[in-house]
Each structure stands twice: as C-alpha cells, then as structure tokens.
C-alpha angles and dihedrals in degrees: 000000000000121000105283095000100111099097088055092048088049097048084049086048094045094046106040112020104024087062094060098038095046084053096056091050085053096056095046094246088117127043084207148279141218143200122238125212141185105237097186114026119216106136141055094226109080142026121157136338134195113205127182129195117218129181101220126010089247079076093064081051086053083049095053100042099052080056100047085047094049093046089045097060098043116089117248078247090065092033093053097042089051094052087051088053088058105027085058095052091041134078100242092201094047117117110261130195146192114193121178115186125181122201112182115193116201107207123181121231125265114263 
C-alpha cells in the first residue's frame, strides 16, 4: 500500500469487491469475510488483509466464479479502469500473498 493510500484502495474495495462479497454472504454461499486492517502503522510488513469462511471448498469455487462472471460482463475499458484503481493505490513491489486453508471439522452426529 502506498503511504496515505489506504482511503482510495478502500473506496476501490467498497465499491467493486464488498458488493459481491456481501451478496454471497447473503446467499449463503459464503459463511462471511472481513477486511483487516492496520490501525496504527509501524511496520513494513503488513497493511491490510481480506479473509473469507466457506463451508466446503465447492463455496471458494462459488467465489471464484461470481468474480470470473462479473469481470466477465464488464468491458476491458471498466476492467482496466478498475486495476488502475487498485494498482495506484497499491505498491506494486510489495509482497503479496494468497493463503487457503481448509480446515475441515468431523463431527458425529447427536444421539
């Protein structure tokens, strides 16, 4: 993220990604997500990071896919506007990451 940047990645972030996400939640095709963020910055290390809950791993394809599908009805003119929106507001050499864990409890059935 660069230096005072954060309001502009989280307008990008309100107003292209939350709707989706907050849709999803809605349907049930999501348990939920949040968005972490650094409220006093002293380090390098860490900025911001979005996490999301599924209950089965055929809910990250849902995820995927609602995204696939929106990108996929916007014009490059729109895709591209909106990269820019997050690439300026973005360190570009920054480390990035992508974790998925899945955590999968068995739980017997009540007796």
């Amino acid at each position: 993220m660069h230096p005072a940047k954060f309001p502009e990645w989280r307008a990008a972030f309100d107003k292209y990604i939350k709707p989706t996400l907050d849709e999803l939640t809605d349907q049930g095709s999501i348990n939920g997500w949040g968005l972490g963020t650094e409220e006093v910055k002293n380090t390098n290390d860490f900025t911001h990071f979005v996490y999301v809950s599924y209950k089965d791993l055929a809910d990250a394809d849902k995820l995927r896919d609602a995204f696939v599908a929106l990108n996929a009805k916007r014009s490059a003119e729109e895709n591209e506007a909106i990269g820019r929106a997050f690439n300026q507001s973005s360190d570009a050499n920054a480390a990035r990451s992508f974790v998925l864990r899945a955590i999968i409890f068995k739980v017997a059935p009540p007796k």
